[in-house]
C-alpha positions as MATLAB code, in Angstrom:
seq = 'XXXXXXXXXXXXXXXXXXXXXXXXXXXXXXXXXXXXXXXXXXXXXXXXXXXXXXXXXXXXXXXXXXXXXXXXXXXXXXXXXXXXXXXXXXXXXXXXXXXXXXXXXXXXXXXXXXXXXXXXXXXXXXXXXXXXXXXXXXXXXXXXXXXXXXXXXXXXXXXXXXXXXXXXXXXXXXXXXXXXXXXXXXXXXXXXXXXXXXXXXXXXXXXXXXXXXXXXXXXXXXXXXXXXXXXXXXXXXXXXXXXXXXXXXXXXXXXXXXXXXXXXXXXXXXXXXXXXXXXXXXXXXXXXXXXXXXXXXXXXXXXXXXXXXXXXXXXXXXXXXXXXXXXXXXXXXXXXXXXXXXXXXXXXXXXXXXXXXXXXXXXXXXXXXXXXXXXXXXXXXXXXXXXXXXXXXXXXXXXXXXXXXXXXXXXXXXXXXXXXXXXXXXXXXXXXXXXXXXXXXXXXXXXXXXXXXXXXXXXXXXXXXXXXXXXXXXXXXXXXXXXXXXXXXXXXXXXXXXXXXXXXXXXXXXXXXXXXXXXXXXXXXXXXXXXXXXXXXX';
ca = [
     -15.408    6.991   -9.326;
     -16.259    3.583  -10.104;
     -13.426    0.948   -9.285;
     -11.278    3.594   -7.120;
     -13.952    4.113   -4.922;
     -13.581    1.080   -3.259;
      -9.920    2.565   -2.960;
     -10.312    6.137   -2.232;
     -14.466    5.960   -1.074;
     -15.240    2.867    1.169;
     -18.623    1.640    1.800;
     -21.189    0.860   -0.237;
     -23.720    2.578   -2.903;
     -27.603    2.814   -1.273;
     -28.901    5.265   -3.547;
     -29.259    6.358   -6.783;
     -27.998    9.798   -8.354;
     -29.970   12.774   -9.439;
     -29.977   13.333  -12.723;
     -28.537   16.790  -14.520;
     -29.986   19.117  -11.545;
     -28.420   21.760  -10.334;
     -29.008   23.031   -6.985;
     -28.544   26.187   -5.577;
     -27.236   26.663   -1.970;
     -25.944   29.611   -0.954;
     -27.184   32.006   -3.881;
     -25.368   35.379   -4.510;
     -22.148   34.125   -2.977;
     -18.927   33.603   -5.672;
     -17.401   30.380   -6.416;
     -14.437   29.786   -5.144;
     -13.672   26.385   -6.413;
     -15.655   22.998   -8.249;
     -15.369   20.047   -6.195;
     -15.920   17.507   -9.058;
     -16.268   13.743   -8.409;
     -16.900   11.283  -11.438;
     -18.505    7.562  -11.842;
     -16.012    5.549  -14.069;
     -17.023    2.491  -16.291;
     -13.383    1.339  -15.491;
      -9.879    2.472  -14.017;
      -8.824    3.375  -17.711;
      -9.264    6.796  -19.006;
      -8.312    5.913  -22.315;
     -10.656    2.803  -22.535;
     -12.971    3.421  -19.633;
     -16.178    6.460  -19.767;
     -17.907    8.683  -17.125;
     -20.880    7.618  -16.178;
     -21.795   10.325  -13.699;
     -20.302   13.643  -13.263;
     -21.151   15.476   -9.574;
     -19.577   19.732   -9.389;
     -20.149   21.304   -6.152;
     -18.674   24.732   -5.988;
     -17.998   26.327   -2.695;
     -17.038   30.018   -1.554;
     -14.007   31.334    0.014;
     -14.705   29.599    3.064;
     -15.421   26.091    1.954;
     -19.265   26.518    2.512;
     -21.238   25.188   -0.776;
     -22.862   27.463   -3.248;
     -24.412   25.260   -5.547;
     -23.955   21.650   -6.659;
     -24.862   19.974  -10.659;
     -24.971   16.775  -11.719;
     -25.402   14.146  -13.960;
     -25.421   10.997  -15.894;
     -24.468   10.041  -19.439;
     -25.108    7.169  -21.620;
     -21.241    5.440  -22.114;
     -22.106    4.274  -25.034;
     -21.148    0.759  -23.920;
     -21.158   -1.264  -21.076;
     -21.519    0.306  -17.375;
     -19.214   -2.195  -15.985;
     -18.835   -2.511  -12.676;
     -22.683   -1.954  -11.040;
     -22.026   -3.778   -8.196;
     -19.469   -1.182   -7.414;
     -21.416    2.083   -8.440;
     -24.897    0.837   -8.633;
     -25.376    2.212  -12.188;
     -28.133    0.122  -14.377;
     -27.439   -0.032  -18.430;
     -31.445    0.880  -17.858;
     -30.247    3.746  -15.884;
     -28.254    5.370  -18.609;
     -30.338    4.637  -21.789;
     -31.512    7.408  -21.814;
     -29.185    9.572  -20.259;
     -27.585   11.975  -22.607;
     -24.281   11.893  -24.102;
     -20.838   13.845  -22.731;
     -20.338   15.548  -26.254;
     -23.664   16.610  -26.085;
     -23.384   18.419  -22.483;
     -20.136   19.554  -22.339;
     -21.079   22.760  -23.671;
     -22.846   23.175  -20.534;
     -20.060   21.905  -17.979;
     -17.265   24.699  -19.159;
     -18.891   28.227  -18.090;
     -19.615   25.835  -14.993;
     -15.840   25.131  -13.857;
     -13.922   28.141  -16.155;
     -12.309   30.144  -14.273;
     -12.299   27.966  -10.686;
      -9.645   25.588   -9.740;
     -10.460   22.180   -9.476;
     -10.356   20.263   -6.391;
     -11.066   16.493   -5.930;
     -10.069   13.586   -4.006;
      -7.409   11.799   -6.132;
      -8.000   14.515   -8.298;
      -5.535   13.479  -10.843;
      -8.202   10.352  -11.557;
     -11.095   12.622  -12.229;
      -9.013   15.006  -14.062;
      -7.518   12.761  -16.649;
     -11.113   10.993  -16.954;
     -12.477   14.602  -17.291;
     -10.139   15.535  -19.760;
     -10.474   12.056  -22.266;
     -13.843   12.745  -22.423;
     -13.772   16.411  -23.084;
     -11.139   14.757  -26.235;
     -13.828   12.329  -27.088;
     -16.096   15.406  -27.737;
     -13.218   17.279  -29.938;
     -12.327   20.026  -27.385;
      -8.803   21.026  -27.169;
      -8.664   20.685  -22.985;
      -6.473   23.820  -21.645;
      -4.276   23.077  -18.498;
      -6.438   22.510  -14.987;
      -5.370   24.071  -12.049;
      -6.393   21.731   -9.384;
      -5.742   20.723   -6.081;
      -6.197   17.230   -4.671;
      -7.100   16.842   -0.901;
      -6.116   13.036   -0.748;
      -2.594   14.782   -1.679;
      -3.282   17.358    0.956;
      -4.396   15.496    3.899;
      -0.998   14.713    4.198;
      -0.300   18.068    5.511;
      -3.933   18.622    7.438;
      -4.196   15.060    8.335;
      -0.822   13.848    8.728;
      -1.245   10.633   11.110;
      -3.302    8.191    8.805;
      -3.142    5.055    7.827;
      -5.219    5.253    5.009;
      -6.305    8.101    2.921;
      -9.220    7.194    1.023;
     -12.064    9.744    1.377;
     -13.962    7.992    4.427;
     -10.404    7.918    5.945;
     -10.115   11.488    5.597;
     -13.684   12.631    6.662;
     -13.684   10.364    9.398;
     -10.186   11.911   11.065;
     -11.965   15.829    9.844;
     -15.464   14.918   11.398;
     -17.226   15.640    7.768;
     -20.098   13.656    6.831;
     -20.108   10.844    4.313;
     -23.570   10.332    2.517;
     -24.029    8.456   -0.275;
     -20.452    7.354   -0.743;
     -20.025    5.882   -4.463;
     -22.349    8.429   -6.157;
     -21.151   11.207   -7.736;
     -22.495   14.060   -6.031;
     -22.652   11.811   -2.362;
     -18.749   12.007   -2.565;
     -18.215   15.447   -4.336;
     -19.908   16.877   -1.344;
     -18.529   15.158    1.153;
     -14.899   15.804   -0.537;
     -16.133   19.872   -0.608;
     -16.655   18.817    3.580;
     -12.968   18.242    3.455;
     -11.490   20.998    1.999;
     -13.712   23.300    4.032;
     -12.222   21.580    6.736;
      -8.689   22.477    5.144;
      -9.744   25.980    4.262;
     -10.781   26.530    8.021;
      -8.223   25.484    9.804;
      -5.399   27.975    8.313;
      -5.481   29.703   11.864;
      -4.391   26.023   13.088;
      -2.071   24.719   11.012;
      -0.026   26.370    8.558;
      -1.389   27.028    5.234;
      -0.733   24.650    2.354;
       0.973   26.274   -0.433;
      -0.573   24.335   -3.305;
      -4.330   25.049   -1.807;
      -3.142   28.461   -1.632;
      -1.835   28.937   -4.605;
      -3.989   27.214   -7.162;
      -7.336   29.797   -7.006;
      -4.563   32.376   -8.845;
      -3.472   29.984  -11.289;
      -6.818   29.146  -12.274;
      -8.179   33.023  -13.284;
      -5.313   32.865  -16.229;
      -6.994   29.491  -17.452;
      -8.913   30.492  -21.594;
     -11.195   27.642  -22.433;
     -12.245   27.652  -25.811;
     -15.430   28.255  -27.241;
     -16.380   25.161  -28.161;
     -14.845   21.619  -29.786;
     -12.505   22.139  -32.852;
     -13.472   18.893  -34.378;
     -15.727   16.102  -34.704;
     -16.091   14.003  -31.691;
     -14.042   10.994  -31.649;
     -15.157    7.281  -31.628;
     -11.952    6.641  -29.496;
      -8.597    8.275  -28.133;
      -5.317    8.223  -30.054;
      -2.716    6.859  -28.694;
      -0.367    9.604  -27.334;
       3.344    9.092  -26.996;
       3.971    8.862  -23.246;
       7.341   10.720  -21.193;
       8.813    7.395  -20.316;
       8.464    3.694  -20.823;
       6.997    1.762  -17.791;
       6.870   -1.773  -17.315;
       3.918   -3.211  -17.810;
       2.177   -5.489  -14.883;
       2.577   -9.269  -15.483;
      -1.093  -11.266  -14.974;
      -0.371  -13.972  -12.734;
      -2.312  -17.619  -13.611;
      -1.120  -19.342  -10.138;
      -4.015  -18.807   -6.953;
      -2.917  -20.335   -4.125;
      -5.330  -22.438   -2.481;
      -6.214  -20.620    1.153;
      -5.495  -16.303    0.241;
      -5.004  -16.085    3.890;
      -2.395  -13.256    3.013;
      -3.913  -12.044    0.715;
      -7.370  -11.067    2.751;
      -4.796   -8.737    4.546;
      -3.563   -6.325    1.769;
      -7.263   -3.999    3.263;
      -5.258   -4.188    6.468;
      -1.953   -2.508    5.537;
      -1.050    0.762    6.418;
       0.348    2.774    3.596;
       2.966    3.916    5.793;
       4.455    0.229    5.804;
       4.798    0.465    2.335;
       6.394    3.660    2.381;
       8.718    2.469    5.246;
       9.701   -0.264    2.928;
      11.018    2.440    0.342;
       7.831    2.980   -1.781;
       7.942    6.346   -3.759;
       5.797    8.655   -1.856;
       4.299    9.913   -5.096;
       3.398    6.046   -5.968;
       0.837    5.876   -3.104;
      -2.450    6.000   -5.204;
      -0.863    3.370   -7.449;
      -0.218    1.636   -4.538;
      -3.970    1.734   -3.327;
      -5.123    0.939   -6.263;
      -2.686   -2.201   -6.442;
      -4.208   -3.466   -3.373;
      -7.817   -3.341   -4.729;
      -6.636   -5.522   -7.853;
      -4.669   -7.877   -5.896;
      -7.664   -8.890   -3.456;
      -8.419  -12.226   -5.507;
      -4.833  -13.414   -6.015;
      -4.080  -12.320   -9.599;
      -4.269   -9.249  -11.488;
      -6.863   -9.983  -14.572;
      -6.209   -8.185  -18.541;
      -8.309   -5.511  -17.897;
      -6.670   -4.702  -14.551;
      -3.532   -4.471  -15.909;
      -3.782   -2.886  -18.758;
      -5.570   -0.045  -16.270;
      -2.761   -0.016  -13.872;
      -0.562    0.635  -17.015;
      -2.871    3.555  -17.845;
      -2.216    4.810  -14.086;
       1.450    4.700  -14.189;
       1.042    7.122  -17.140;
      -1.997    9.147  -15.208;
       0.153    9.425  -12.469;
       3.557   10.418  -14.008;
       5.237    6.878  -12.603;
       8.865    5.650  -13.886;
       9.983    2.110  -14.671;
      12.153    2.476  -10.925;
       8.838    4.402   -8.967;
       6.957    1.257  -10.189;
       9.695   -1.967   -9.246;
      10.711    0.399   -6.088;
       6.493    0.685   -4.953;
       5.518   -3.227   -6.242;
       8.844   -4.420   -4.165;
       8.176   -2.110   -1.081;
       4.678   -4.120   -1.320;
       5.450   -7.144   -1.316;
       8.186   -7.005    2.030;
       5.106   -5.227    3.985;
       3.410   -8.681    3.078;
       6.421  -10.809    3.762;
       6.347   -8.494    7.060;
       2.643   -9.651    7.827;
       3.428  -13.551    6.748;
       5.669  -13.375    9.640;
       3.659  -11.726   12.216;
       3.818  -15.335   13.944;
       7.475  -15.885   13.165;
       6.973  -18.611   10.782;
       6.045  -18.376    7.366;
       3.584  -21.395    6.019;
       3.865  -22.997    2.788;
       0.261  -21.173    1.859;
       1.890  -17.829    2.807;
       4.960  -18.644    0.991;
       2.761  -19.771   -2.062;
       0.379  -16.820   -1.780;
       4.212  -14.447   -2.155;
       5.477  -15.827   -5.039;
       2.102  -15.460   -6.762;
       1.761  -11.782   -6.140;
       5.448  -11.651   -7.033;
       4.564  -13.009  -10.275;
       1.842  -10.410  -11.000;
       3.942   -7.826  -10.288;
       7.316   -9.247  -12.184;
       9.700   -9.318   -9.444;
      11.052  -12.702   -9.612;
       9.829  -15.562   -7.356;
      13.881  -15.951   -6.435;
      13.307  -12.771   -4.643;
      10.574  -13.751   -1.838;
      13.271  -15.939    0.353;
      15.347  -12.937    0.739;
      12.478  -10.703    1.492;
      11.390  -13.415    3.621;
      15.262  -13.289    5.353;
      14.982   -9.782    5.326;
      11.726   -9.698    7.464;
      12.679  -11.969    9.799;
      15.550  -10.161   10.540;
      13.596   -7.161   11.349;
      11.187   -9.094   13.633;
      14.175  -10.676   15.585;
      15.568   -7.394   15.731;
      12.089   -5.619   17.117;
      11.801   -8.575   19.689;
      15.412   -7.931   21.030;
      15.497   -4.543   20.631;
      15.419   -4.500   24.980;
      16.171   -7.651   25.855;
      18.856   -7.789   29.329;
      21.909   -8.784   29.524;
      22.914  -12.223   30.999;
      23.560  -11.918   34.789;
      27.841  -11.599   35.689;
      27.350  -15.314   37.325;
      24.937  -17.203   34.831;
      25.666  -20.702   35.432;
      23.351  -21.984   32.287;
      26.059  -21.987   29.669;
      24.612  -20.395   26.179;
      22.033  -18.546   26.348;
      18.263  -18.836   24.372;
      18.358  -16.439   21.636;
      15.274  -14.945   19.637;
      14.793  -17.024   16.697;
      16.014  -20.145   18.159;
      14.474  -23.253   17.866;
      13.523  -25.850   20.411;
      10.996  -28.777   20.537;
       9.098  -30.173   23.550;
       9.130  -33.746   24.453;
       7.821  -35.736   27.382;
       5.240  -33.782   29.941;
       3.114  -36.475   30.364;
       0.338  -35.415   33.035;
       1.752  -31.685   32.618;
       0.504  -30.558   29.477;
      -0.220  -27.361   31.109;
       3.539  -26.649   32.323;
       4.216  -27.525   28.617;
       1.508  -25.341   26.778;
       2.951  -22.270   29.231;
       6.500  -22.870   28.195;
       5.908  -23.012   24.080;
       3.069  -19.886   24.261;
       5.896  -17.509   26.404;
       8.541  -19.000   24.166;
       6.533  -18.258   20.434;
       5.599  -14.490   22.361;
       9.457  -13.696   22.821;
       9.836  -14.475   19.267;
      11.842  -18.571   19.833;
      10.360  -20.525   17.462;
       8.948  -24.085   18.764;
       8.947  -27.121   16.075;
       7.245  -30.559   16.174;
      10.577  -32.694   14.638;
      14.206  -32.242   15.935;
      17.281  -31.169   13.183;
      20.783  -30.165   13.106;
      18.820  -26.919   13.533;
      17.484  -27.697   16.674;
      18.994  -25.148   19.672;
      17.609  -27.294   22.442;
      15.037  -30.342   22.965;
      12.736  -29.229   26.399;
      12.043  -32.783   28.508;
      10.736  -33.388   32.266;
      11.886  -36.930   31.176;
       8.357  -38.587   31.205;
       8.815  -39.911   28.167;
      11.782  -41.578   26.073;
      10.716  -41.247   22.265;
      11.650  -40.289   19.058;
      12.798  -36.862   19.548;
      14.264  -38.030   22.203;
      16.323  -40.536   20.486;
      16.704  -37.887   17.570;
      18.154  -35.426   20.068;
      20.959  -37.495   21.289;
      21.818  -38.860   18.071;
      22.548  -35.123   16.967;
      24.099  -34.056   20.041;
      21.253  -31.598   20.397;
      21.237  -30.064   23.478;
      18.499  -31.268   26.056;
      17.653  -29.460   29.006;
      14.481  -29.773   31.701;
      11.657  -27.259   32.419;
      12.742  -25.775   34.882;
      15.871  -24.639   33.036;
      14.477  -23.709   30.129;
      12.518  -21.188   32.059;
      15.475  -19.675   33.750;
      16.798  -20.033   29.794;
      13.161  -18.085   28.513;
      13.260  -15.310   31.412;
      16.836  -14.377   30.631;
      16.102  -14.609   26.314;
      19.302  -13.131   24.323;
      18.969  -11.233   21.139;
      19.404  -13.249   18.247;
      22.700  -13.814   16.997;
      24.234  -11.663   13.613;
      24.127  -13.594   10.482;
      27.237  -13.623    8.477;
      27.040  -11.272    5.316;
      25.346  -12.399    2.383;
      25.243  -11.295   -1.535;
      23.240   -8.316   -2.094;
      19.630   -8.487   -2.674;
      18.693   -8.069   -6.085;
      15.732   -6.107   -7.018;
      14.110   -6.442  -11.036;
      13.810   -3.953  -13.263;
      10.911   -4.058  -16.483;
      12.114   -3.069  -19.499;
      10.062   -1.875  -22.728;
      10.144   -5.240  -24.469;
       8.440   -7.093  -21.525;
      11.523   -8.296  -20.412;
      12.757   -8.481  -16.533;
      16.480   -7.458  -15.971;
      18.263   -7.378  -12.375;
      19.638   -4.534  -10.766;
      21.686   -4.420   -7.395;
      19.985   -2.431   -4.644;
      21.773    0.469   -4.093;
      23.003    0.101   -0.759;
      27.269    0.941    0.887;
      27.370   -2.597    1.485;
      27.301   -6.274    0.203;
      24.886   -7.472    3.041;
      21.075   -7.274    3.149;
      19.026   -4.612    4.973;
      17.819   -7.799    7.649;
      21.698   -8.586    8.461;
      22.578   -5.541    8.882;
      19.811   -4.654   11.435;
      20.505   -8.106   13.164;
      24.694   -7.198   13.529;
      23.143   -3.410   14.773;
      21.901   -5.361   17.121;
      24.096   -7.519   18.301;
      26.779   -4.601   18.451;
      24.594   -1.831   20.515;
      23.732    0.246   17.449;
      20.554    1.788   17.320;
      18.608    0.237   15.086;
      14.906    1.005   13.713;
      13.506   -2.347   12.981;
      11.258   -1.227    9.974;
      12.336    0.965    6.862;
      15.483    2.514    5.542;
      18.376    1.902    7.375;
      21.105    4.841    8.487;
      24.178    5.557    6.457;
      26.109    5.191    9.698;
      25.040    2.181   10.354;
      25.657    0.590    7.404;
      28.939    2.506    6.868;
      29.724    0.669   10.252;
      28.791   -2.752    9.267;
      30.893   -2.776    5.909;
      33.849   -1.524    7.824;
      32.955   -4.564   10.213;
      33.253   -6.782    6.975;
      35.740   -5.976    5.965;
      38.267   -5.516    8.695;
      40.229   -8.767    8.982;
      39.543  -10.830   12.091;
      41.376  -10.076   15.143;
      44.219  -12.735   16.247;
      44.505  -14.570   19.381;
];
């Protein structure tokens, strides 16, 4: 599968392929359905070619009865070898699609198709089949990266060494053909057997039917093609913008392998835009997304059926999970911030929309870190109280740096955030009165308030949540239009206020408040009536 198998796949390519074999396993036993797995040249079916083509067809129970596959010569460059470890020597003299498609039809006629990410192979499958002037009929198939949502519901991830991992089948081989055709025919006999367990899927059950009404032609009705017309497409979707900016240190970055799909989904991604996501993720490792990437992921929105709002709602929902992860340590560096608004530009939201995604995270971090938080004791004699998100600076200490280094590590833990330089900002400068500097100076100029060690424990140990912003204009998300051009369009949302303030007035008023994802019609309900209710008079 070429470039989505570092997506869907994992690991590496060891060893090479057999070449147009077909192997016999369990002879005198029916087909029940062709596991197919391809090698790509690319992510584009209309540009890209198969390289390799793996079928493994398995009985009623899942167990294999014979596997085929093959190579063919792409008639152009191999691409990524690195990826799939296919030579231009190694398919010089392998034989052409057109040329062996003949022999691929009475293979699969009459079986459904099952794959992982199945519509990938599929639409690769079927562009080639076009290439060789055959008039394609429709392909039942089932997809078991689609399915281990119901057999394998508690993921992360869902490539196919996610997925055979959590089923206990074998991976061998991973990025050649018939290595991951046989390990995905693993995981649907996995799914096949454990109907007594869980209840059946209705798409795996239903699909062997469809497939016995399926007539594939005789042969191709014309000449094979030099390349695919262009076919007009459902819908217009916005194409992906190619970023030019890398930021210096991708510390970020290195972390879109270590997000959790769920996040994204959380964050309002379309649950159908998951394999775009994945496959986002993969082009976004270096920073930018290159012409030929994009120009793929276009291809994808079209492969997988993808409108102009599944596309800004799944490249938005992205980029909070990474304004989510910039925060992790409750402040958000220049690099991070840098690294943001480049992946914003690849993926045309506007960079005016990371400092309210930014605001919108921190919100939900202040909210998860005061979520149970005590009250104050009935006779606290400390006057205001810490709050999460505060922030206080350290002066002074001298010959107690350990006292000090204990009271900024429990105080960046509890989510206060602890500066070098005192502002208007500042909650609180922390002094044993050692030393009279700067800060010092800076503190008293300000009217900052200045407190010793020993209260600012007592201040730490009894930590408030943090306090309700006021309400804020709505968070605008962007919109790509057909002529390349970004538009704005309001959030939909009851309320004037952004997801983060809402959460952080939940708080604050005793509402129960998930600190991730959508947010409750109640709740917000709640907080505009809270808006807009005048103030009470005293």
């Amino acid at each position: 599968m070429s470039w989505l198998n570092r997506l869907f796949f994992g690991g590496d390519k060891t060893t090479s392929m057999a070449r147009a074999t077909t192997t016999p396993v369990s002879a005198g036993t029916p087909p029940y359905f062709a596991i197919i797995d391809v090698e790509t040249t690319g992510l584009s079916p209309k540009k890209d070619r198969v390289l390799e083509l793996a079928v493994v067809r398995v009985d009623q129970s899942g167990h294999v009865v014979d596997e085929w596959s093959t190579r063919f010569n792409p008639e152009g460059p191999v691409g990524a070898s690195h990826i799939h470890g296919i030579t231009q020597a190694d398919v010089a003299h392998a034989p052409l699609f057109r040329d062996v498609a003949p022999s691929i039809v009475p293979y699969i006629a009459g079986l459904p198709i099952a794959a992982h990410n199945a519509r990938f192979d599929l639409a690769f499958l079927r562009a080639e089949f076009r290439r060789a002037g055959w008039d394609v009929p429709w392909l039942p198939a089932y997809c078991t990266l689609d399915g281990s949502h119901h057999y394998l519901p508690n993921l992360d991830r869902r490539r196919l060494v996610d997925c055979c991992w959590s089923a206990r089948v074998p991976l061998h081989d991973a990025h050649s053909a018939l290595g991951d055709a046989r390990a995905t025919a693993g995981l649907l006999r996995h799914y096949l057997q454990s109907q007594d367990r869980v209840r059946p899927h209705p798409a795996l059950m239903s699909v062997p039917h469809e497939a016995r009404s399926v007539v594939w032609p005789a042969g191709p009705a014309r000449p094979p093609l030099a390349f695919l017309p262009k076919e007009p497409t459902a819908h217009a979707s916005g194409r992906v913008r190619i970023a030019t900016a890398r930021p210096t240190r991708p510390a970020l970055i290195a972390q879109l392998t270590e997000l959790s799909l769920a996040e994204v989904i959380d964050e309002g991604a379309p649950a159908g835009s998951l394999t775009y996501v994945e496959t986002l993720l993969d082009a976004l490792e270096d920073g930018v997304i290159s012409n030929q990437e994009a120009t793929a992921l276009q291809d994808l929105v079209e492969v997988y059926d993808l409108d102009e709002t599944d596309v800004t709602a799944a490249h938005t929902a992205l980029l909070q999970t990474l304004a989510h992860k910039a925060l992790d340590d409750g402040h958000v560096s220049g690099d991070e911030r840098a690294q943001l608004e480049a992946i914003a530009s690849s993926l045309r939201l506007p960079a005016d929309l990371v400092p309210s995604l930014i605001t919108e995270a921190d919100a939900a971090r202040k909210a998860r870190l005061s979520a149970k938080l005590g009250a104050l004791p009935i006779d606290w004699p400390h006057g205001d109280p810490l709050r999460v998100g505060d922030r206080v600076v350290f002066t002074g200490f001298v010959e107690h740096e350990r006292q000090r280094t204990r009271l900024e590590q429990r105080s960046q833990e509890l989510g206060v955030r602890v500066l070098g330089t005192v502002s208007g900002l500042t909650a609180m400068l922390v002094t044993d009165g050692s030393f009279a500097g700067g800060k010092l100076e800076r503190a008293q100029a300000l009217g900052t308030r200045i407190v010793d060690p020993e209260t600012y424990a007592v201040l730490v140990k009894h930590l408030q949540p943090a306090t309700a912003a006021a309400p804020a204009s709505r968070r605008v998300v962007p919109t790509a239009t057909t002529t390349g051009v970004a538009i704005s369009t309001s959030r939909p949302t009851a309320t004037t206020a952004s997801p983060g303030e809402i959460r952080a007035w939940g708080i604050a008023n005793g509402y129960p408040v998930g600190v991730r994802g959508r947010l409750s019609t109640d709740l917000m309900e709640a907080h505009e009536k809270a808006r807009l209710s005048p103030p009470a008079q005293t």
